[in-house]
C-alpha positions as CSV (number, residue, x, y, z in Angstrom):
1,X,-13.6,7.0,11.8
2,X,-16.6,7.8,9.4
3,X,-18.2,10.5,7.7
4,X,-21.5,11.2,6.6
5,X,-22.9,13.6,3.2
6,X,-25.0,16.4,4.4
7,X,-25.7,19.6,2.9
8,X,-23.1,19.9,-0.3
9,X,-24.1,23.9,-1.8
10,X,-21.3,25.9,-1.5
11,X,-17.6,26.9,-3.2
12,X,-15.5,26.6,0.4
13,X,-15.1,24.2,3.6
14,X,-14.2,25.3,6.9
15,X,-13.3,22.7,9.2
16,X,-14.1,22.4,12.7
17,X,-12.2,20.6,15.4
18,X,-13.9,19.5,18.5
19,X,-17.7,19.7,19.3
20,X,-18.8,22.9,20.2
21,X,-22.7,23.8,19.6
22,X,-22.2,27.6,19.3
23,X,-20.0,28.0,17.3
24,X,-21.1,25.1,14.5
25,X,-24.8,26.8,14.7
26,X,-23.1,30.7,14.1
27,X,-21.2,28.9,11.1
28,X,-24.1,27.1,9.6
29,X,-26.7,29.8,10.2
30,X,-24.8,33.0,9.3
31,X,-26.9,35.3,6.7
32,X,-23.7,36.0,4.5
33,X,-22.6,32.3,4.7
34,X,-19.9,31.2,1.7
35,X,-18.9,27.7,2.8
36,X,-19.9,24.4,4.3
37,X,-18.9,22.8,7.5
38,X,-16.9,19.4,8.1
39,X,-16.6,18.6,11.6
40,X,-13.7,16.2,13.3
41,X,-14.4,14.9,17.1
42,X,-13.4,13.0,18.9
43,X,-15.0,9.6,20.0
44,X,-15.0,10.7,24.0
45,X,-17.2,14.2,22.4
46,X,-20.2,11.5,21.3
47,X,-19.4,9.3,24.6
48,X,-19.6,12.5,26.6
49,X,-20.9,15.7,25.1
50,X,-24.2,14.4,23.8
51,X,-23.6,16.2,20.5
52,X,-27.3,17.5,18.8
53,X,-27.9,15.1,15.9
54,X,-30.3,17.9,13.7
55,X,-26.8,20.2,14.3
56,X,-24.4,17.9,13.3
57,X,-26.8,16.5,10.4
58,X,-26.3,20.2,8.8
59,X,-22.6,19.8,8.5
60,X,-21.2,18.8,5.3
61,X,-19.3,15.9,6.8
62,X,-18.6,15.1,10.3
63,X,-15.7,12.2,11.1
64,X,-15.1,11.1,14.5
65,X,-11.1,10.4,15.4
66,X,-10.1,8.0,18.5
67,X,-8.1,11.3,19.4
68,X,-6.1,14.6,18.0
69,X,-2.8,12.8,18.6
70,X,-3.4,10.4,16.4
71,X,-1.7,11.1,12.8
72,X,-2.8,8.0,10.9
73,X,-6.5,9.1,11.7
74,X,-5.7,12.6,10.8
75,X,-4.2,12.8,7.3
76,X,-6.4,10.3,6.3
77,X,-9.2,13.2,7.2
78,X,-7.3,15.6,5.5
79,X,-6.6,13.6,2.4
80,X,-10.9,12.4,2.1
81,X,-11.3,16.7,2.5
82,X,-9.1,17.1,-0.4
83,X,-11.1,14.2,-2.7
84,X,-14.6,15.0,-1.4
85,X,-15.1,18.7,-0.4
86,X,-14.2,22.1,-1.9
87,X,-11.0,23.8,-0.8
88,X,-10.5,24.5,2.9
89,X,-10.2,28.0,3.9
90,X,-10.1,27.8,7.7
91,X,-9.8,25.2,10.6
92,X,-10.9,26.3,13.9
93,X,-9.4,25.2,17.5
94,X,-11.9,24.9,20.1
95,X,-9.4,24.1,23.0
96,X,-6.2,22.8,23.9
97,X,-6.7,19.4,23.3
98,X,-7.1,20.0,20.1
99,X,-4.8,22.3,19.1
100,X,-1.9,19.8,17.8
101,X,-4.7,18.2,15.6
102,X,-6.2,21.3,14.4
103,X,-3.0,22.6,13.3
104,X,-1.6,19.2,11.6
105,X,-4.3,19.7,9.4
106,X,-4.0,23.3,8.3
107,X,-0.4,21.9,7.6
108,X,-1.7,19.4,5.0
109,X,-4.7,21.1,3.7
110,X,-2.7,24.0,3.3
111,X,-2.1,24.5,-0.8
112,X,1.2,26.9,-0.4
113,X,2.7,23.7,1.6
114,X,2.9,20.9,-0.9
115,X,6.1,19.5,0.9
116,X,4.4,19.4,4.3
117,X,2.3,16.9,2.7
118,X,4.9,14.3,1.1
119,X,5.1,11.8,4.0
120,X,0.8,11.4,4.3
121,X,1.5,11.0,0.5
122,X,3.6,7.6,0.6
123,X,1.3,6.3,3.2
124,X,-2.2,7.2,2.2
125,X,-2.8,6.0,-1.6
126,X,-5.2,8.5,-2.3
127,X,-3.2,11.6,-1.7
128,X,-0.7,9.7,-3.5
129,X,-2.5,9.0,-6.4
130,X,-3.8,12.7,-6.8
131,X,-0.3,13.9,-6.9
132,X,1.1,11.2,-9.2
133,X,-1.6,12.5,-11.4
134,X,-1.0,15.6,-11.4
135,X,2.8,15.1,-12.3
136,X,1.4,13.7,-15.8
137,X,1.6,10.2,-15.2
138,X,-1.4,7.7,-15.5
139,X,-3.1,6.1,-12.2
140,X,-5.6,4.1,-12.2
141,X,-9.0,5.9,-11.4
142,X,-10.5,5.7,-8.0
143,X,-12.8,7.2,-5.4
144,X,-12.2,7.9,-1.9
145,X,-15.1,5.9,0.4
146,X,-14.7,7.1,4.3
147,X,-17.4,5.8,5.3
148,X,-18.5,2.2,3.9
149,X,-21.6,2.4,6.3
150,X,-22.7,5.5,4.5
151,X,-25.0,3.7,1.5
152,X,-25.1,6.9,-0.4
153,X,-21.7,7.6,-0.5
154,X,-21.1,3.6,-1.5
155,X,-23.9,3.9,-4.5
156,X,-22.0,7.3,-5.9
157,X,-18.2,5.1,-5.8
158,X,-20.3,2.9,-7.7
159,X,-21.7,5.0,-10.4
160,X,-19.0,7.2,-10.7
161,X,-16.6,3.8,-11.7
162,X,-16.7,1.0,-13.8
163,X,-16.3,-2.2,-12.6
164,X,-14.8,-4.9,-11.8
165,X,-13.8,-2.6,-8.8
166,X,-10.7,-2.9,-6.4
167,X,-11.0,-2.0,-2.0
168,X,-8.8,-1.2,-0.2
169,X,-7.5,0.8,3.1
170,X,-6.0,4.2,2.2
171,X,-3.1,2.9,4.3
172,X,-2.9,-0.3,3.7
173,X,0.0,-2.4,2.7
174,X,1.2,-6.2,0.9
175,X,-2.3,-6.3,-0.7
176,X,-4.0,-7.1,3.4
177,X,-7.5,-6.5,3.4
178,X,-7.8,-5.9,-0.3
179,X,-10.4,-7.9,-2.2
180,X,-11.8,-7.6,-5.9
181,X,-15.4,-6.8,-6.7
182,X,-17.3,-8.1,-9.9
183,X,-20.1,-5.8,-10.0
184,X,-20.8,-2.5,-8.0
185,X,-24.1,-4.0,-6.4
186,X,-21.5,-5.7,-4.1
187,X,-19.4,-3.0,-3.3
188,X,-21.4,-1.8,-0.3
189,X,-21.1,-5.2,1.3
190,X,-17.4,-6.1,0.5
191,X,-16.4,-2.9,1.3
192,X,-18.2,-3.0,5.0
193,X,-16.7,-6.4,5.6
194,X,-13.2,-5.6,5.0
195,X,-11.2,-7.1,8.2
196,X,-8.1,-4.5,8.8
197,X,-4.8,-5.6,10.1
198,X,-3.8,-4.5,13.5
199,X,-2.2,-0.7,13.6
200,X,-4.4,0.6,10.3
201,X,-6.3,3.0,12.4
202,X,-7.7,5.2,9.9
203,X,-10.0,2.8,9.2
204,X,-11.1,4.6,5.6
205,X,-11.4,3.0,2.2
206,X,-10.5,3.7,-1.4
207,X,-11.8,1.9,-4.4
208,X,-10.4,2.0,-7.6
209,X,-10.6,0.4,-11.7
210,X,-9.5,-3.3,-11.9
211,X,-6.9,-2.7,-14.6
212,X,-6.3,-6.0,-16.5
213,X,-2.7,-6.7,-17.3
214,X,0.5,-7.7,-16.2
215,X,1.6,-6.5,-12.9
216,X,5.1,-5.2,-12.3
217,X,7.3,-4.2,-9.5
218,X,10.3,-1.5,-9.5
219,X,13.1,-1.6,-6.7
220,X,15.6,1.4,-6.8
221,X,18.1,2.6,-4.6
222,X,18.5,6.8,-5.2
223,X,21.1,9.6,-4.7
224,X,20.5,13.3,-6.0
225,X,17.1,12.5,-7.7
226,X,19.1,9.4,-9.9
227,X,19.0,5.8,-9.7
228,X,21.9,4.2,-8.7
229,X,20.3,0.8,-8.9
230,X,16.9,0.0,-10.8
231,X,15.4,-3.7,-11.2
232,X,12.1,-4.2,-12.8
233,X,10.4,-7.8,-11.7
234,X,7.1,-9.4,-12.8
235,X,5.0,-11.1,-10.4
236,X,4.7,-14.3,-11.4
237,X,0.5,-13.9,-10.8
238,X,-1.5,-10.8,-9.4
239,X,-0.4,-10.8,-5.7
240,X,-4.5,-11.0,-4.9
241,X,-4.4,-14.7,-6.4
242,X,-2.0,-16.3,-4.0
243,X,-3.8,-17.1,-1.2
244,X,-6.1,-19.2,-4.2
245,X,-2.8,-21.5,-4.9
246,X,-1.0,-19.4,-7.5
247,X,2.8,-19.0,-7.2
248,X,3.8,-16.5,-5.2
249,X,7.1,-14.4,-6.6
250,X,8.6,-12.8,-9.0
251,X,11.4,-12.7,-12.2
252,X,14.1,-9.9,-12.6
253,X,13.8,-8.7,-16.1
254,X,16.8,-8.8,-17.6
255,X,17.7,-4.7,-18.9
256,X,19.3,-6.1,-22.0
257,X,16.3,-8.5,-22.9
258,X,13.6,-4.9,-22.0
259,X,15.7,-2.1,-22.8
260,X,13.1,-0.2,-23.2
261,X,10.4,-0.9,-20.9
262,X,13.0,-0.1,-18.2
263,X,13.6,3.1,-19.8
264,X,9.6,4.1,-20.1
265,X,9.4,3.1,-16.4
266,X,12.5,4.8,-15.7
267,X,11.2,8.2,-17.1
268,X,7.7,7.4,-15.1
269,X,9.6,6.9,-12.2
270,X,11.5,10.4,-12.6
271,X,8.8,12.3,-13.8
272,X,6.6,11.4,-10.4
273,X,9.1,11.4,-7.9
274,X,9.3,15.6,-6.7
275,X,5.5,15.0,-6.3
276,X,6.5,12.8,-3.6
277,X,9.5,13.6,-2.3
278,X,11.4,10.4,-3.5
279,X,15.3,12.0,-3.9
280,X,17.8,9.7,-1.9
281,X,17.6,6.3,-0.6
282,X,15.1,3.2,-1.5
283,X,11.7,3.0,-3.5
284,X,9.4,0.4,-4.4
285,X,6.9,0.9,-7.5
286,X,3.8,-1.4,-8.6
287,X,2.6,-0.7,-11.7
288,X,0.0,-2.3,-14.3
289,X,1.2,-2.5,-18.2
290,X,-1.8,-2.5,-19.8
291,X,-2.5,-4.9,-22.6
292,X,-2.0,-1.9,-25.4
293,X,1.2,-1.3,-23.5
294,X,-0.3,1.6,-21.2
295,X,1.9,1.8,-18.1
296,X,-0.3,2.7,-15.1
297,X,0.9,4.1,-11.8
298,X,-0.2,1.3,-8.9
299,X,1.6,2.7,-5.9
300,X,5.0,3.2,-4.2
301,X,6.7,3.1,-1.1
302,X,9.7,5.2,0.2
303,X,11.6,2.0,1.6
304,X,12.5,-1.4,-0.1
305,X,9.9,-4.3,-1.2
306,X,9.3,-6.6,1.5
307,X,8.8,-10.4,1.2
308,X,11.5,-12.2,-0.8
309,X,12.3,-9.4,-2.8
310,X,15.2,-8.2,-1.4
311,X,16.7,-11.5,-0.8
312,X,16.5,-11.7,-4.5
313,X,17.7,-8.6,-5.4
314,X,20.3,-9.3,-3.5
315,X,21.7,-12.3,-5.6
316,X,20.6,-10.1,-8.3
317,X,23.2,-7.4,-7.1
318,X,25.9,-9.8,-5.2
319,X,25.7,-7.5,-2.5
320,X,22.7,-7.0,0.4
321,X,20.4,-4.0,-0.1
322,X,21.0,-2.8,3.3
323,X,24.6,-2.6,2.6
324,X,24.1,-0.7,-0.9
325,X,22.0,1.7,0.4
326,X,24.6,2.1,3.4
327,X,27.1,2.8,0.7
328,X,24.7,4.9,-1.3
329,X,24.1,7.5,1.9
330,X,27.7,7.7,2.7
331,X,29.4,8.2,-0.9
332,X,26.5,8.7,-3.7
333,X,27.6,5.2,-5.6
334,X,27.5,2.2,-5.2
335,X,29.3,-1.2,-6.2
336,X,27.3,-4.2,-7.7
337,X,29.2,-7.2,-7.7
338,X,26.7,-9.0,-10.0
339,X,24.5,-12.0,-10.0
340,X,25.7,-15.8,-10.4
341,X,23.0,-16.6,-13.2
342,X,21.8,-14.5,-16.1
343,X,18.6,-14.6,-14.6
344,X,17.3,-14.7,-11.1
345,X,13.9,-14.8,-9.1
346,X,12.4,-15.1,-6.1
347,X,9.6,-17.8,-4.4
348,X,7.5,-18.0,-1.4
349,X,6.5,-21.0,-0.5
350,X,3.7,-21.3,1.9
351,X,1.8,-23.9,4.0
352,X,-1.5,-25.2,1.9
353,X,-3.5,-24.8,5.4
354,X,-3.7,-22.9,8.8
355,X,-1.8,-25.0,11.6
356,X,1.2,-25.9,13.1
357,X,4.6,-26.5,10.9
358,X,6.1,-29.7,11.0
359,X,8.2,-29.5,8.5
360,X,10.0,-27.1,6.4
361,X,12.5,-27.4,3.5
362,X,15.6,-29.1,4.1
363,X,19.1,-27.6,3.5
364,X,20.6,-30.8,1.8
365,X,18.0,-30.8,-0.2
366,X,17.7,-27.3,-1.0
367,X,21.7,-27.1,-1.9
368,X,20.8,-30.1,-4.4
369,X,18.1,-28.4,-6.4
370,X,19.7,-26.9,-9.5
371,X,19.3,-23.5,-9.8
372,X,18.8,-23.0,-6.0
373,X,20.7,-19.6,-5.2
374,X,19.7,-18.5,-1.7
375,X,16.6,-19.4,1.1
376,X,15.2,-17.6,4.5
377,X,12.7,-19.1,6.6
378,X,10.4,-16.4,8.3
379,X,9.1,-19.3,10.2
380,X,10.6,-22.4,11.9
381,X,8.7,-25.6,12.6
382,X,6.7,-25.5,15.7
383,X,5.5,-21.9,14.7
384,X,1.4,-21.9,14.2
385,X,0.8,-21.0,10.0
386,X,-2.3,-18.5,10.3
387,X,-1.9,-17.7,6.9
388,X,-3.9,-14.6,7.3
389,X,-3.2,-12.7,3.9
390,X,-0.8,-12.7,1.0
391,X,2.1,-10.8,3.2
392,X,2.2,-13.7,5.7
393,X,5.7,-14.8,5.0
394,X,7.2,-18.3,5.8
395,X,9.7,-19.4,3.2
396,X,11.9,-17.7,0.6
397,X,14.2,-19.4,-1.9
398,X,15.8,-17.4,-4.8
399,X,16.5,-19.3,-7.9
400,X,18.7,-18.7,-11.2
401,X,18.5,-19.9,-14.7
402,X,20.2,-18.9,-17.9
403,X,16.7,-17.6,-19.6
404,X,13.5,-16.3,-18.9
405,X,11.8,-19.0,-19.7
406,X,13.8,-21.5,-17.9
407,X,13.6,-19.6,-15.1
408,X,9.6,-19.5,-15.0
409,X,10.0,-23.5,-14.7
410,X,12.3,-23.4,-12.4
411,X,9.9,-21.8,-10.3
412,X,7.4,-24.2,-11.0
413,X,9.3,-26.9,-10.2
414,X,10.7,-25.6,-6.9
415,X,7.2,-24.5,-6.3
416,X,6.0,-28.6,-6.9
417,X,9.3,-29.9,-4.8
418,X,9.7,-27.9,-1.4
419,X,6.3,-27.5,0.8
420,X,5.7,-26.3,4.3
421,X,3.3,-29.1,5.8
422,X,1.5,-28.0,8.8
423,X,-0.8,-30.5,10.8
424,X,-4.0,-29.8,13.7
425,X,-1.3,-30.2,16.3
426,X,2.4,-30.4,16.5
427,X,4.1,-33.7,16.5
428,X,7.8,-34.7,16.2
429,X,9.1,-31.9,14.0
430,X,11.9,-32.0,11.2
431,X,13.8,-29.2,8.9
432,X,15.1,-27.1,12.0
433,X,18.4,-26.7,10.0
434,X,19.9,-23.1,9.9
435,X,17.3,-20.4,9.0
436,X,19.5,-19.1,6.4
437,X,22.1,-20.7,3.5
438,X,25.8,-19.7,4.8
């Protein structure tokens, strides 16, 4: 998908789907005209159709879509319209083909509709952000970048922000294809060689303020708009430094030792939640504590965290996730059992280089380590390690402790005893025990 700045003069947009010369040149030529033209076609229209380049150079914008049945490609049109252009007042159908398309996006441009447009708002960070916003609670500031070929666009995100700068996909997910930039000079070129993970098909970019800090996560089960379970954890580093050699995890915060940052990320959490629809069932929050104690809206998700976060939360709990939010959808409560130490946390352990396992931790020696709670392997030996971003996921272990502190070295020394070693090829393997502790 891309777009491209044109002619940017007037009040309204009107959106046309599908390339069709007549109708594009009555729009942009009309004596009495009041708004500028975006167009969306589709890839087999500039294959096919031989569009007029001086025509389509007049439109405002014009983003090309693999096809009108695809809804990732879609709303992430609709939510760059929102950021970039004035309010759309029309979209036009040019044929059938188009006409399940066309009218997606009069659902989610449409202003009366803000309900239509809660599930593009959990996927696509931008929209997600805008709303969150809006709801009074502080995000960090951003731009929407479509197009990271289009150098003008690229030099405005850059003005318009101050670095260092953060890129991302609008859809993307467990930090993939996510890299930091120093200085706004390199934007253009970070930003253009951005690898996406397979089944990101929108293809467009947001960038947004670096915002120095710690960096928490929020897991909550819901029922009736309340939380019927609500566990704050800090990363043990940014989730971006991992792949570098930093730990990879994170430590419950105790609610008796933080009373009340859970409560002012409680209230954050209530306060944004109708602008996205979150009411029943499972969330998960990131979000920046600035170093004057600003909280900061990262992003959320309407499902639990991945990675080893709910086989921590589990201990945490003494009861799966899965089987409180089971309980949660059938009777509004839930019970929590409770955790075996005062404080738990969550590893994952990764190989040091691309190859193929040969070994894994073993479950002798695992039981042995003190303060060893629970462990998963994603991956068994004989599997190839790619290790192809921070969310590549090959070995969990959940540890307790009876402070915070403690805890942290735990975690350090776990981190120091238990390694996945992978070699060129695969010889005689070990560590095939069970993939998960009884």
């Amino acid at each position: 998908m891309n777009a491209g700045r044109r002619d940017r003069t007037r009040d309204r947009t009107i959106v046309v789907c599908k390339y069709q010369p007549e109708l594009l040149a009555a729009l942009l030529d009309h004596e009495a005209r009041t708004a500028d033209v975006c167009l969306v076609i589709e890839r087999s229209d500039v294959l096919y159709e031989s569009p007029d380049p001086a025509l389509l150079g007049r439109c405002r914008k014009v983003y090309t879509v693999s096809g009108f049945d695809s809804l990732a490609e879609l709303s992430a049109v609709a939510v760059d319209l929102r950021q970039t252009c004035p309010p759309v007042v029309q979209v036009h159908n040019q044929d059938e083909r188009s006409q399940f398309g066309s009218g997606y996006l009069r659902l989610l441009l449409d202003p009366s509709a803000p309900g239509a447009r809660h599930h593009v708002a959990l996927r696509d960070k931008r929209l997600m952000k805008e709303l969150v916003g809006e709801a009074g609670v502080a995000v960090t500031r951003f731009r929407s970048l479509a197009d990271p070929q289009d150098a003008d666009a690229v030099a405005a995100v850059a003005r318009e922000l101050a670095a260092p700068l953060i890129v991302k996909p609008v859809a993307g997910y467990g930090a993939s294809a996510t890299e930091k930039v120093e200085c706004g000079e390199e934007l253009g070129a970070v930003a253009a060689g951005l690898k996406f993970e397979v089944g990101q098909r929108a293809g467009q970019l947001m960038v947004e303020e670096f915002v120095p800090g710690e960096e928490l996560a929020v897991d909550a089960i819901w029922s009736g708009g309340e939380p019927l379970t609500f566990v704050v954890h800090r990363y043990l580093y940014p989730r971006m430094q991992v792949l570098g050699g930093a730990l990879d995890g994170s430590l419950i915060l105790a609610p008796g030792e933080h009373p009340g940052l859970y409560a002012r990320i409680k209230d954050m959490h209530k306060r944004f939640n109708p602008a996205l629809g979150i009411h029943d069932g499972p969330s998960h929050l990131e979000v920046f504590v600035r170093e004057d104690g600003e909280l900061v809206f990262s992003e959320v998700a309407a499902r639990p965290g991945g990675g080893w976060i709910q086989l921590m939360i589990g201990a945490y709990h003494g009861r799966s996730t899965s089987g409180l939010i089971a309980e949660a959808a059938h009777t509004g409560s839930v019970t929590l059992p409770g955790a075996p130490w005062p404080h738990i946390g969550g590893l994952h352990i990764r190989p040091s280089a691309p190859g193929v396992i040969v070994s894994m931790p073993d479950d002798d020696e695992l039981a042995a380590f003190p303060g060893a709670v629970d462990w998963h392997r994603r991956r068994e030996a004989g599997d190839r390690a790619r290790i192809s971003g921070p969310s590549d996921w090959y070995f969990h272990l959940v540890l307790g402790a009876d402070t915070e502190e403690g805890l942290f070295e735990t975690c350090e020394r776990a981190a120091r005893t238990f390694t996945v070693e992978t070699a060129e090829s695969a010889p005689p393997v070990r560590g095939r025990a069970v993939a998960r502790r009884a």
